[in-house]
NUGUBA-451434 format. One record per residue: residue in one letter; x, y, z of N, C-alpha, C in turn. Coordinates in nm, 3 decimals, padded with zeros to 5 digits. Example, Ala and Ser with C-alpha at 12.3 -4.5 7.8 and 13.67 -1.06 7.14 Angstrom:
2
{a {01.319 -00.569 00.780} {01.230 -00.450 00.780} {01.320 -00.330 00.780}};
{s {01.285 -00.225 00.708} {01.367 -00.106 00.714} {01.290 00.003 00.787}};
! end
This chain:
282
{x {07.703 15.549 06.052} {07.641 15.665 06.117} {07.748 15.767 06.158}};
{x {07.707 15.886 06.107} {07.814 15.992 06.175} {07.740 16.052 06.283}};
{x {07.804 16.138 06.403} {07.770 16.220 06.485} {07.774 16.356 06.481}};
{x {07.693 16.413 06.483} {07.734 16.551 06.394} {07.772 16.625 06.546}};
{x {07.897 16.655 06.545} {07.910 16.750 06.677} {07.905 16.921 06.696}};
{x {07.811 16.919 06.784} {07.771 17.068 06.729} {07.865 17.150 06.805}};
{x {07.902 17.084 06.965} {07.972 17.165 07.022} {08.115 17.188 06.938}};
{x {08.159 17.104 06.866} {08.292 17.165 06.797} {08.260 17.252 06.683}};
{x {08.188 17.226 06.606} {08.133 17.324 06.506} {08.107 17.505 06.611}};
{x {08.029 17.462 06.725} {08.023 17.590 06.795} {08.169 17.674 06.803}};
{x {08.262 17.607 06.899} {08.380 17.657 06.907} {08.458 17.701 06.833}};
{x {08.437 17.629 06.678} {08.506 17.698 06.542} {08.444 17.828 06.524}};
{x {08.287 17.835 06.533} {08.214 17.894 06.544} {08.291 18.099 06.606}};
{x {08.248 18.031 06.695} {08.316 18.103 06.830} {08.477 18.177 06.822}};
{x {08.572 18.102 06.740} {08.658 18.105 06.692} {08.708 18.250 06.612}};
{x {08.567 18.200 06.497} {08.547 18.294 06.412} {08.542 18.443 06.440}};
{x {08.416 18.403 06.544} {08.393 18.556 06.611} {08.456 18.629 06.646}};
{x {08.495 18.566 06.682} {08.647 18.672 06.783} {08.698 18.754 06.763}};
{x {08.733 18.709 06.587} {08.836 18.777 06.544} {08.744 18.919 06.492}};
{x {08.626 18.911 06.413} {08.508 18.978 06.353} {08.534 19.116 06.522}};
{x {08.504 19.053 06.663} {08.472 19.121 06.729} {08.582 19.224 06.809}};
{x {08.680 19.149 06.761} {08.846 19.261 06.779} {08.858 19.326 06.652}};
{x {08.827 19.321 06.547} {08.877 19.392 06.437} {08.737 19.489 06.488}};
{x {08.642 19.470 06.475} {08.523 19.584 06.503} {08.540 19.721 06.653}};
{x {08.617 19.654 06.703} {08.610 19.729 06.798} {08.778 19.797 06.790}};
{x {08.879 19.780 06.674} {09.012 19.847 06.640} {08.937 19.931 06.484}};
{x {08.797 19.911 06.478} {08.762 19.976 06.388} {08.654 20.115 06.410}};
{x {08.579 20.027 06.535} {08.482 20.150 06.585} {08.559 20.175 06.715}};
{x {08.613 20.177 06.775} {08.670 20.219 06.929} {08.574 20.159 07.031}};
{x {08.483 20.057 07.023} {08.428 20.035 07.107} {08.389 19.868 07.065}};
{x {08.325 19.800 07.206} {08.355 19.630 07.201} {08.179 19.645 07.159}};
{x {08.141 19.558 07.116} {08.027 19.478 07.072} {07.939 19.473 07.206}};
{x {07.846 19.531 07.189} {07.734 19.492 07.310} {07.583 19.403 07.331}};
{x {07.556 19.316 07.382} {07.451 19.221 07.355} {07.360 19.256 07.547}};
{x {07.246 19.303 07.548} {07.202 19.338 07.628} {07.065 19.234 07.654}};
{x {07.088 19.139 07.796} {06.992 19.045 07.790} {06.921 19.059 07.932}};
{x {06.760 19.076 07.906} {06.651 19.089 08.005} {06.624 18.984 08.082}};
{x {06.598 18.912 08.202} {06.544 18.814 08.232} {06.487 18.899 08.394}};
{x {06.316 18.833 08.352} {06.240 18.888 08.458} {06.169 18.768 08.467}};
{x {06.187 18.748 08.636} {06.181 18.624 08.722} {06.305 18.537 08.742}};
{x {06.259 18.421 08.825} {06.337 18.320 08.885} {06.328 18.199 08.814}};
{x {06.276 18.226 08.710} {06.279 18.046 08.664} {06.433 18.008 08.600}};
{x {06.451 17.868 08.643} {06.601 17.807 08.683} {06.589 17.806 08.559}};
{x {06.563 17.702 08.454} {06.625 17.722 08.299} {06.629 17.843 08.279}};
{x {06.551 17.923 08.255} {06.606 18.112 08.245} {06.705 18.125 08.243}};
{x {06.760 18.102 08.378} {06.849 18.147 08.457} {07.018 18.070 08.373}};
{x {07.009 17.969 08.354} {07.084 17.887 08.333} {07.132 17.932 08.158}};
{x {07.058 17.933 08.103} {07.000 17.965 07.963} {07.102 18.137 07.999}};
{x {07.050 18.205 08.057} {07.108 18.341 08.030} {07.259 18.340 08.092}};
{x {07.284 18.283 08.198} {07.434 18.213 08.216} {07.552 18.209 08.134}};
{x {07.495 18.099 08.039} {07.555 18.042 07.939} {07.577 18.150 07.805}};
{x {07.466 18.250 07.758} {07.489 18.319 07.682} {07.601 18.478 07.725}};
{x {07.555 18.502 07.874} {07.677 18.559 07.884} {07.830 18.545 07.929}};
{x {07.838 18.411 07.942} {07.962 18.335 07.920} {07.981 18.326 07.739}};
{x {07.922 18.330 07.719} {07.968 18.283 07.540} {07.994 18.464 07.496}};
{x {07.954 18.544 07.533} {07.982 18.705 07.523} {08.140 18.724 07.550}};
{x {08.137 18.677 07.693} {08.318 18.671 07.726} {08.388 18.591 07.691}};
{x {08.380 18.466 07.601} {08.435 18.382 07.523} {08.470 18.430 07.401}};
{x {08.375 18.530 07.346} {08.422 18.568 07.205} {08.504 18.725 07.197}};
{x {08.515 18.791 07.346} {08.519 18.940 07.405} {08.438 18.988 07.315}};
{x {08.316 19.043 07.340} {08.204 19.118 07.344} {08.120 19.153 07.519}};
{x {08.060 19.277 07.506} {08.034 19.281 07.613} {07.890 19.248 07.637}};
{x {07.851 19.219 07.774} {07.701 19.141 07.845} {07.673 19.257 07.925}};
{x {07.543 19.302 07.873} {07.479 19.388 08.009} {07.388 19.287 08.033}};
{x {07.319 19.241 08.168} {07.224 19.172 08.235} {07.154 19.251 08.308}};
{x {07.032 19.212 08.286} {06.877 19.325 08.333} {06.853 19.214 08.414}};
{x {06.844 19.209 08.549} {06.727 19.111 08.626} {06.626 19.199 08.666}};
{x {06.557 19.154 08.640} {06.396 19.242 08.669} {06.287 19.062 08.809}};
{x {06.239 19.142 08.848} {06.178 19.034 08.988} {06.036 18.981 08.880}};
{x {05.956 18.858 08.936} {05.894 18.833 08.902} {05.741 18.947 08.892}};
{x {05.759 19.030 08.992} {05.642 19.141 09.023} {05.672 19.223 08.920}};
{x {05.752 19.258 08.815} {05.830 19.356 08.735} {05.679 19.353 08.639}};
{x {05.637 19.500 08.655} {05.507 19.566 08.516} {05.542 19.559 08.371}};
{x {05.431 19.561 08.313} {05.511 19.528 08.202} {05.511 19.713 08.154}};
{x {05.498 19.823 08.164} {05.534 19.964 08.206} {05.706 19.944 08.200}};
{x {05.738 19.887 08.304} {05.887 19.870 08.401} {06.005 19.782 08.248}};
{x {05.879 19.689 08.193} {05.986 19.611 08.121} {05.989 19.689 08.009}};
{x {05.911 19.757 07.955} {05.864 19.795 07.830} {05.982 19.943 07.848}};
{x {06.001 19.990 07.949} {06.073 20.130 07.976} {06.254 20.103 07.950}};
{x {06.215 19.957 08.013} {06.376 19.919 07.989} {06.442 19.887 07.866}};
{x {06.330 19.800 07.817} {06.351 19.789 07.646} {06.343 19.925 07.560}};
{x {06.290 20.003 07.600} {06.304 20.132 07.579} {06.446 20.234 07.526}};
{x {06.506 20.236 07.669} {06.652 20.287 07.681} {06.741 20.142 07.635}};
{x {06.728 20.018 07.616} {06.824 19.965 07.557} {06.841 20.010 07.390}};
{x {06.715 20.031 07.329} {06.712 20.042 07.247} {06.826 20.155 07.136}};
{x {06.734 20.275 07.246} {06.839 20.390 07.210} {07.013 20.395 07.257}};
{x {07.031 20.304 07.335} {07.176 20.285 07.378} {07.246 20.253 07.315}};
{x {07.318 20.371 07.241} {07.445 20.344 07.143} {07.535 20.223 07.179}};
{x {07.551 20.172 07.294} {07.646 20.112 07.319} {07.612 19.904 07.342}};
{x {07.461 19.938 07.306} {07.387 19.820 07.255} {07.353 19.771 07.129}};
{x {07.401 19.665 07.082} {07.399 19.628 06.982} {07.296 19.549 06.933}};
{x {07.260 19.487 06.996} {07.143 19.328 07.046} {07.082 19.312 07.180}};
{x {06.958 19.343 07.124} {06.844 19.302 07.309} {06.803 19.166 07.254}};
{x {06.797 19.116 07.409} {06.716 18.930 07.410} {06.664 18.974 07.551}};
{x {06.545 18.951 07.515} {06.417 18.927 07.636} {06.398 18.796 07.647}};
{x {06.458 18.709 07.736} {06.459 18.605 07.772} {06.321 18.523 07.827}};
{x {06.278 18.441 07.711} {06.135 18.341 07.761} {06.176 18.243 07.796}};
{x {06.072 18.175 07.843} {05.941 18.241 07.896} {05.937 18.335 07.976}};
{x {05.822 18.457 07.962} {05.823 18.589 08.061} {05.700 18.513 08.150}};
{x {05.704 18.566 08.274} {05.563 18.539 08.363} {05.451 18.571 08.296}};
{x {05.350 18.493 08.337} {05.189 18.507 08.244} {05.162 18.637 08.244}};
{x {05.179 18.742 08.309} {05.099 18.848 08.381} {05.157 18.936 08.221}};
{x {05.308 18.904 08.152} {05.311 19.009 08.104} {05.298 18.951 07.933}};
{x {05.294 19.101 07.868} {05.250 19.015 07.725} {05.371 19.039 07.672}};
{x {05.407 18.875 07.595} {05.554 18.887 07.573} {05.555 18.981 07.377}};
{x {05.414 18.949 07.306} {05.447 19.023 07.197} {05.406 19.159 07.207}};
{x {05.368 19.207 07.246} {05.413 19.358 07.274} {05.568 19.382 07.317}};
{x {05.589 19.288 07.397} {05.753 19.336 07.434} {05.863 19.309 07.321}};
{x {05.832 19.157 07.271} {05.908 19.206 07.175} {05.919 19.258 07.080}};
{x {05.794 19.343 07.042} {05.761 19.424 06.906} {05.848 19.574 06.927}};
{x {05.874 19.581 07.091} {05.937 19.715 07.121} {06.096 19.653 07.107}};
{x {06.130 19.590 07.058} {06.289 19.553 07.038} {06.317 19.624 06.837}};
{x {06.398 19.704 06.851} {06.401 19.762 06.702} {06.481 19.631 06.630}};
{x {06.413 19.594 06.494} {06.471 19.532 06.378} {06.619 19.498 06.383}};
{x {06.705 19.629 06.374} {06.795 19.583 06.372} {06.898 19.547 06.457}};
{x {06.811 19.562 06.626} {06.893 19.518 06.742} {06.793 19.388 06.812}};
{x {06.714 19.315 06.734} {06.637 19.168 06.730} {06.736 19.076 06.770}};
{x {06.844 19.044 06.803} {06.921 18.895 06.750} {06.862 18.788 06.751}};
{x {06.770 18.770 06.855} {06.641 18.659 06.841} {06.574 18.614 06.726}};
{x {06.571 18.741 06.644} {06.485 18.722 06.537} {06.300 18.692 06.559}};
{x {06.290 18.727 06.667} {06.166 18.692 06.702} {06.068 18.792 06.648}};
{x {06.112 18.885 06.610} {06.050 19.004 06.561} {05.984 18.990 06.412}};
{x {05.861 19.059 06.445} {05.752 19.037 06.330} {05.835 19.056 06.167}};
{x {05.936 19.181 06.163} {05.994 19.256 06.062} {06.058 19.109 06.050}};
{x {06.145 19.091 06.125} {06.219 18.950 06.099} {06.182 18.837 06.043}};
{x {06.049 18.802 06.097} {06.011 18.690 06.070} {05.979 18.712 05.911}};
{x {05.895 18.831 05.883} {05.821 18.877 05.768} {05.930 18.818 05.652}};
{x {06.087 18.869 05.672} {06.120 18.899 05.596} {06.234 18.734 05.590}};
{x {06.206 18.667 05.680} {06.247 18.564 05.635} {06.105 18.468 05.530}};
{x {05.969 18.490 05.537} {05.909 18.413 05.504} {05.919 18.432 05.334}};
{x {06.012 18.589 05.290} {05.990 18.617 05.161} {06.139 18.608 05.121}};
{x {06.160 18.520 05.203} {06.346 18.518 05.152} {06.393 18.629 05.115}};
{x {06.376 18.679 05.215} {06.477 18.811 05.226} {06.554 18.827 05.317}};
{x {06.716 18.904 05.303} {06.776 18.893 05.433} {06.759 18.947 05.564}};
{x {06.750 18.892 05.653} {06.695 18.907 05.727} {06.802 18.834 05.893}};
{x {06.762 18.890 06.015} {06.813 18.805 06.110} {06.708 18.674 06.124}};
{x {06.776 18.559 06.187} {06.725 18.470 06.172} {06.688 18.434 06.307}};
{x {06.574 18.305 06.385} {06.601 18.304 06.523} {06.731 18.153 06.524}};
{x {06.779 18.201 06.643} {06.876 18.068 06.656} {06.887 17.966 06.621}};
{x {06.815 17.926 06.690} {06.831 17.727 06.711} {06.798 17.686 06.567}};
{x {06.665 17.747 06.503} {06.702 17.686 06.337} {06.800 17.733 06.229}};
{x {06.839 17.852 06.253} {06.959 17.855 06.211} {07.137 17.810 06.258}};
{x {07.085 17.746 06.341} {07.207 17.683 06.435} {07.193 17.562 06.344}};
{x {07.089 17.446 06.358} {07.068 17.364 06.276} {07.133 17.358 06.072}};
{x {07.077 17.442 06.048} {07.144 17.508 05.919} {07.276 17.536 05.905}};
{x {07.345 17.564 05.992} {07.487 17.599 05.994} {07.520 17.450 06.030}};
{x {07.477 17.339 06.110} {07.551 17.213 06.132} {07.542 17.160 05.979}};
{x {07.430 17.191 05.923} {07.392 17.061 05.783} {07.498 17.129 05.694}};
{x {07.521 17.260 05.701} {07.636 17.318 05.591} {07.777 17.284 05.626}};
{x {07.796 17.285 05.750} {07.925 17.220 05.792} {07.947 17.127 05.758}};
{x {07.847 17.051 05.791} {07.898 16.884 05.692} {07.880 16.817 05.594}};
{x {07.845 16.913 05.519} {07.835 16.942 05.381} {07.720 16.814 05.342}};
{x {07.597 16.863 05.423} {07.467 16.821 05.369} {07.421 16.884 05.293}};
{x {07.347 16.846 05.146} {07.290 16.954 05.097} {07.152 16.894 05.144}};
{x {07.064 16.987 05.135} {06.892 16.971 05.192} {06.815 17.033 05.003}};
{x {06.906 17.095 04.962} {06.853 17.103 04.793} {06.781 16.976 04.735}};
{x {06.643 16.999 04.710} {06.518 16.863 04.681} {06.514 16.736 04.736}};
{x {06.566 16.787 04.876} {06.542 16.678 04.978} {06.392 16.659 05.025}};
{x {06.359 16.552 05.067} {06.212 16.589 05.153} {06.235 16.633 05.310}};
{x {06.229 16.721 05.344} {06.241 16.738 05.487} {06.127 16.763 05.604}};
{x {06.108 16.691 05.693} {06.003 16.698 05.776} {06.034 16.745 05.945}};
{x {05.961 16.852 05.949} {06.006 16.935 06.091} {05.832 16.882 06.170}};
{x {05.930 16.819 06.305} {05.834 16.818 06.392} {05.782 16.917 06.519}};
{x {05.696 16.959 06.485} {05.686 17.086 06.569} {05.664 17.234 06.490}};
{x {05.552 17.346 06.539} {05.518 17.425 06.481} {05.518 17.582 06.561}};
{x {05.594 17.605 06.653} {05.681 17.689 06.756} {05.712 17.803 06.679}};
{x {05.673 17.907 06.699} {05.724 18.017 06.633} {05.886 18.060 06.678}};
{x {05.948 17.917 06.779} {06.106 17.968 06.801} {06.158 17.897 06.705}};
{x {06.132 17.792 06.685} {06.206 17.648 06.609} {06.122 17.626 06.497}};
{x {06.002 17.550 06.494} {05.938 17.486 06.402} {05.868 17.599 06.283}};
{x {05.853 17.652 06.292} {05.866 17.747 06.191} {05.905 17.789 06.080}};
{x {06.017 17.941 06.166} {06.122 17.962 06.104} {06.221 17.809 06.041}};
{x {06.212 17.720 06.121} {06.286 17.615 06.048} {06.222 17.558 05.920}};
{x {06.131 17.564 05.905} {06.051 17.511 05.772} {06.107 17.640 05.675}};
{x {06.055 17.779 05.695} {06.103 17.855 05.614} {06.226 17.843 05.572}};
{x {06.374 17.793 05.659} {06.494 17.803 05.611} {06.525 17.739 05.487}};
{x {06.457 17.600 05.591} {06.463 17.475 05.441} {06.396 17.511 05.326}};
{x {06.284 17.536 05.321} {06.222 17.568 05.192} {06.293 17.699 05.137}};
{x {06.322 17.805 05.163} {06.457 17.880 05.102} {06.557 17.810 05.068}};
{x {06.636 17.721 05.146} {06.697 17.604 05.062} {06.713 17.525 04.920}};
{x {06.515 17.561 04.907} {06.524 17.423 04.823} {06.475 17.323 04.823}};
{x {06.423 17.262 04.959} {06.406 17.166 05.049} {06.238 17.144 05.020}};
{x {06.191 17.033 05.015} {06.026 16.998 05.000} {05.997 17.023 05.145}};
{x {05.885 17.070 05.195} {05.936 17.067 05.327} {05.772 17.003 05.409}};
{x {05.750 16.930 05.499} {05.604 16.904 05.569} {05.694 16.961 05.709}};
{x {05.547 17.021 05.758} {05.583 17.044 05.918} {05.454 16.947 05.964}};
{x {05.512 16.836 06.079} {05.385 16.782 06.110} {05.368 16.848 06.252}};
{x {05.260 16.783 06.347} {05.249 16.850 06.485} {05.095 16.750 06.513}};
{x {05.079 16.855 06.641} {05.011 16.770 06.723} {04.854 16.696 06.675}};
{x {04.809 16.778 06.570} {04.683 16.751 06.450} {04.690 16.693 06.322}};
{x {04.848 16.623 06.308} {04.866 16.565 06.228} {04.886 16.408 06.186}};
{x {04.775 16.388 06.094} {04.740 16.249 06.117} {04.886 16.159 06.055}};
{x {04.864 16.022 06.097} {04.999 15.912 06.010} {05.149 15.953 06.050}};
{x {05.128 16.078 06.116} {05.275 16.147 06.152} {05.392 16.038 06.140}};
{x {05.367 15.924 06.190} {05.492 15.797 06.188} {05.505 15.780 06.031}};
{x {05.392 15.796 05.960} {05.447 15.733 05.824} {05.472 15.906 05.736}};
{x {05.464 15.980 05.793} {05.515 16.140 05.716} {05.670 16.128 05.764}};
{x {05.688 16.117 05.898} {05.856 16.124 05.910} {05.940 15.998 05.861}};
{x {05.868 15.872 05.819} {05.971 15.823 05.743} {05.981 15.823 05.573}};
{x {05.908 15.947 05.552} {05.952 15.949 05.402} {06.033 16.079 05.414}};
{x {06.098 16.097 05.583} {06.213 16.226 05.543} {06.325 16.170 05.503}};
{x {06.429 16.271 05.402} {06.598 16.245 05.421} {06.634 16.292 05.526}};
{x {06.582 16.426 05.574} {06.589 16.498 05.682} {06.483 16.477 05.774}};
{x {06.522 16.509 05.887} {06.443 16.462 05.991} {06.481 16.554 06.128}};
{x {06.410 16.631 06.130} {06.421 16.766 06.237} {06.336 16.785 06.352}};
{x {06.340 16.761 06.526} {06.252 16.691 06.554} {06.257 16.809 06.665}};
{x {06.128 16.871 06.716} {06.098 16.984 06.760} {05.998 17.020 06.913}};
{x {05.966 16.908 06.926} {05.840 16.882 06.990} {05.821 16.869 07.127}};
{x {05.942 16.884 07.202} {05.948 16.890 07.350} {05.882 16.758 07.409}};
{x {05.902 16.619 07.317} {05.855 16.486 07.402} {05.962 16.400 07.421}};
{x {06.019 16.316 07.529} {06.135 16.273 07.531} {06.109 16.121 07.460}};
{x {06.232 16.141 07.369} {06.205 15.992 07.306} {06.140 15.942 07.197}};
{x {06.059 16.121 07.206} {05.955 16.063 07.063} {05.949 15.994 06.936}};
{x {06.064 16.030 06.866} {06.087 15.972 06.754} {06.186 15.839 06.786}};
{x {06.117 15.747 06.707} {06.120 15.587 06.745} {06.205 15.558 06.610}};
{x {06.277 15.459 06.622} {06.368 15.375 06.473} {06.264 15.339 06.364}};
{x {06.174 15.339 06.449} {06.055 15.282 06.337} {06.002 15.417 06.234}};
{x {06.046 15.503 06.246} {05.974 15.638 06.242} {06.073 15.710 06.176}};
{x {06.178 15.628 06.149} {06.321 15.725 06.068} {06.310 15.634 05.913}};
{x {06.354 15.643 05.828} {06.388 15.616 05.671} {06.517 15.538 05.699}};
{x {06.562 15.476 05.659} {06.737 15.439 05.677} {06.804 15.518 05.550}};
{x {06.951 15.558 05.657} {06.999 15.702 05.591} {06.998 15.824 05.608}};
{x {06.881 15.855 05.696} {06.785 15.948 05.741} {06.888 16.025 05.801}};
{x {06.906 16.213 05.804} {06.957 16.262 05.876} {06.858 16.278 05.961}};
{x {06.897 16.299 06.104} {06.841 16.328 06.201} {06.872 16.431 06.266}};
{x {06.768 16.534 06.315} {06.848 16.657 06.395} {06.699 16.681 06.511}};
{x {06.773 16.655 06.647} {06.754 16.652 06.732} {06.742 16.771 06.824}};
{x {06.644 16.840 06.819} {06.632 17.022 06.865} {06.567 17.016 07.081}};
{x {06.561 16.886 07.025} {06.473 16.823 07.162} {06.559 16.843 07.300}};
{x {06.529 16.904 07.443} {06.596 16.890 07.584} {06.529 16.864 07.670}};
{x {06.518 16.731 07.717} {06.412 16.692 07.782} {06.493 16.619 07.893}};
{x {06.376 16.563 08.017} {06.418 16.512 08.130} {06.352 16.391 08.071}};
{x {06.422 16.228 08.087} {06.385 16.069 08.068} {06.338 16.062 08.213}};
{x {06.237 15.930 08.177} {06.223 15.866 08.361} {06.295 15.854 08.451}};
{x {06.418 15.872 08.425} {06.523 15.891 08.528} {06.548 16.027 08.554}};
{x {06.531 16.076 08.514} {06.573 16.221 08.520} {06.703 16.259 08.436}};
{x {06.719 16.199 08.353} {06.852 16.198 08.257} {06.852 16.300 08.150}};
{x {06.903 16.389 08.081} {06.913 16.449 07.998} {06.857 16.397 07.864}};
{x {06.796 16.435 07.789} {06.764 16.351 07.634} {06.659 16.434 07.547}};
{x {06.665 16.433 07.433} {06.599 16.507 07.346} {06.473 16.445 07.322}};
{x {06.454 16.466 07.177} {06.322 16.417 07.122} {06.309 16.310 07.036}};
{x {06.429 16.236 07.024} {06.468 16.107 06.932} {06.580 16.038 07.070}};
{x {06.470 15.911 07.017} {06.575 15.771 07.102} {06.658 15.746 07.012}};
{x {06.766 15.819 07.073} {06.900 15.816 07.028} {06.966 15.697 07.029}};
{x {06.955 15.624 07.116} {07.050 15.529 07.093} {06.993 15.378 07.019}};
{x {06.856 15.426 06.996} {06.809 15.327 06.870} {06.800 15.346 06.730}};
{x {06.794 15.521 06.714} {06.770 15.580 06.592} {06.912 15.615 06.562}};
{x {07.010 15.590 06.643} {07.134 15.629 06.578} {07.156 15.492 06.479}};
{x {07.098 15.367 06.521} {07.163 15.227 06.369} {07.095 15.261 06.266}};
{x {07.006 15.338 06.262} {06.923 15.358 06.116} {06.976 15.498 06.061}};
{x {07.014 15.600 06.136} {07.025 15.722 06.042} {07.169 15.719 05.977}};
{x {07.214 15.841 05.908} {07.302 15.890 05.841} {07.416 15.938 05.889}};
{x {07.316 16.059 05.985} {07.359 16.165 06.060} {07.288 16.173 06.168}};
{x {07.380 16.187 06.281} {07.232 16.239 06.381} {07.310 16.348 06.439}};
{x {07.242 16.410 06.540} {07.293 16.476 06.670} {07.315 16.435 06.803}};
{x {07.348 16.428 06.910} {07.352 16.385 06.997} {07.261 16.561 07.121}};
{x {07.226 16.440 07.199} {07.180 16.553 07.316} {07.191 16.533 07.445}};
{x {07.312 16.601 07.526} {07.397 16.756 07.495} {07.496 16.715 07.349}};
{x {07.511 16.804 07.353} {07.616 16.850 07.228} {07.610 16.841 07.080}};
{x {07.457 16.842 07.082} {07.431 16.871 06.917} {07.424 17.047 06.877}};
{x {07.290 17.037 06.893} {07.232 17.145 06.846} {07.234 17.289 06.983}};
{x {07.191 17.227 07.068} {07.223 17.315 07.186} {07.336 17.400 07.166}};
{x {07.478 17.354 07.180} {07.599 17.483 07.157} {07.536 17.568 07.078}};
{x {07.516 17.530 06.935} {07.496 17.607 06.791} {07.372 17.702 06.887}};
{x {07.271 17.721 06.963} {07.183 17.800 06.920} {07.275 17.974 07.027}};
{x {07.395 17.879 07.126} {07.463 18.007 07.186} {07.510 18.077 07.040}};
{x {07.621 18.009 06.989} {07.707 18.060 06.870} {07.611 18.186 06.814}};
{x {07.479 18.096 06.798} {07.402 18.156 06.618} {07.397 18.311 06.711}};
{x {07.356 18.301 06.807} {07.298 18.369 06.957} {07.426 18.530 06.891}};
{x {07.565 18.487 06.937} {07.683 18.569 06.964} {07.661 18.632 06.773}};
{x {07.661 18.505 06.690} {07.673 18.567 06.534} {07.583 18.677 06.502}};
{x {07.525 18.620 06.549} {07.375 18.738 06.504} {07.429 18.881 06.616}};
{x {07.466 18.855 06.736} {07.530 18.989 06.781} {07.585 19.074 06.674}};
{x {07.721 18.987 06.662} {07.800 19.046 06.556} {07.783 19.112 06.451}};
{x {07.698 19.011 06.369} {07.675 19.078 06.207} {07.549 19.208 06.289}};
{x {07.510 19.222 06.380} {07.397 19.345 06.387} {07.500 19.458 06.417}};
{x {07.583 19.391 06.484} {07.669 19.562 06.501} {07.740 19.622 06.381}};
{x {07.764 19.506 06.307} {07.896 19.536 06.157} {07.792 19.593 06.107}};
{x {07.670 19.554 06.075} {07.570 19.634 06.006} {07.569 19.821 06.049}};
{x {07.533 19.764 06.198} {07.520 19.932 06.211} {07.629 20.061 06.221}};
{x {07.751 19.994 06.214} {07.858 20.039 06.180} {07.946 20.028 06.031}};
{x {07.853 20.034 06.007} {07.904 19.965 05.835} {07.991 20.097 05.797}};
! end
């Protein structure tokens, strides 16, 4: 069994950037800007937007941060996404979810322009990944994609099975793979035999926000495993969506959680900054 480590793949990652984000800014006179919304108090939010503008000053690019209160209209948010938009000196808006019920999050992000999306959450985006076209991608499944290329997995006429059907993850992740190459089933919560669909994966991509879910019994032997899962155990312990420390004697590859897939979705987060500004400065 190997461990696929994402946090070092991130940091090479990260590495990379750097250099992309000093030559861009000895090329345009100005640093890379990634402009991120968060309206309300919720602690993952909070933590979550933390971390991405620490990974901004890790690669020198710059972080504007919008806190907007939980009472914030969606008028108020929609005005702000507004002027980020037109702000030359913005490269990439992220409206940080979950937003409070009160506001509607696809209207908001339909007001984020195409080519300052880094989320990829955007309809144009999505559209144009479903027709394999280039396109920005959203993170975390392209974070995933960048680990399997690092370690020189190919997913070319593999069977691959994504658990979970999330327009952040489960999705777009089916689309990647099947651009790949990749046979692809997405199972989920209406899907019958699910134990006997994920063990006829090579791949095994697990999406579903249940801790533990995927059981040894439920993997192929050989099986890569990729673990998208952050969950709290009965203890309150950190852990994804695969019992890791049973499904690691049967797989290939797995991830571990912290430090699989998590780093990769900051990185994909900062990349996608990047390539949006080289674009618009081309």
């Amino acid at each position: 069994m190997t461990l696929i480590d994402g946090k070092k793949i991130a940091a090479d990652i990260k590495g990379e950037l750097r250099e992309r984000a000093v030559a861009f800014e000895e090329r345009c006179g100005k640093k890379i800007g990634l402009a991120v919304v968060l309206v309300g108090q919720d602690p993952a939010s909070q933590v979550y937007v933390k971390n991405k503008i620490k990974g901004c000053s890790e690669i020198g690019i710059r972080s504007f941060s919008h806190y907007l209160p939980d009472t914030a209209t969606q008028a108020e948010v929609l005005q702000l996404i507004t002027e980020l938009a037109k702000d030359e000196n913005v490269h990439g808006i992220l409206v940080q979810l979950p937003l409070p019920k009160h506001l509607d999050a696809k209207m908001l992000l339909a007001a984020i322009p195409p080519q300052k999306d880094v989320d990829g959450f955007g309809a144009e985006n999505i559209g144009k990944l479903a027709l394999n076209e280039t396109s920005t991608v959203a993170c975390t499944p392209l974070g995933v994609m960048e680990l399997l290329k690092r370690y020189d997995i190919s997913v070319k006429g593999k069977c691959a099975v994504v658990l979970g059907r999330s327009n952040i993850v489960g999705r777009p992740m089916a689309m990647l793979l099947l651009n790949a190459d990749a046979t692809v089933t997405v199972c989920h919560s209406a899907t019958e035999n699910i134990r006997e669909e994920c063990k006829r994966a090579d791949i095994l991509i697990a999406a579903v926000g249940k801790p533990k879910f995927v059981t040894a019994d439920m993997v192929k032997p050989d099986a890569v495993v990729i673990d998208v899962g952050i969950n709290r155990d009965e203890c309150g312990n950190l852990c994804g969506d695969v019992d890791f420390e049973a499904v690691r004697n049967v797989a290939s590859y797995i991830t571990p959680v912290p430090g699989g897939v998590g780093p990769m979705t900051i990185a994909m987060l900062l990349s996608n900054t990047v390539k949006a500004a080289e674009r618009l400065f081309r």
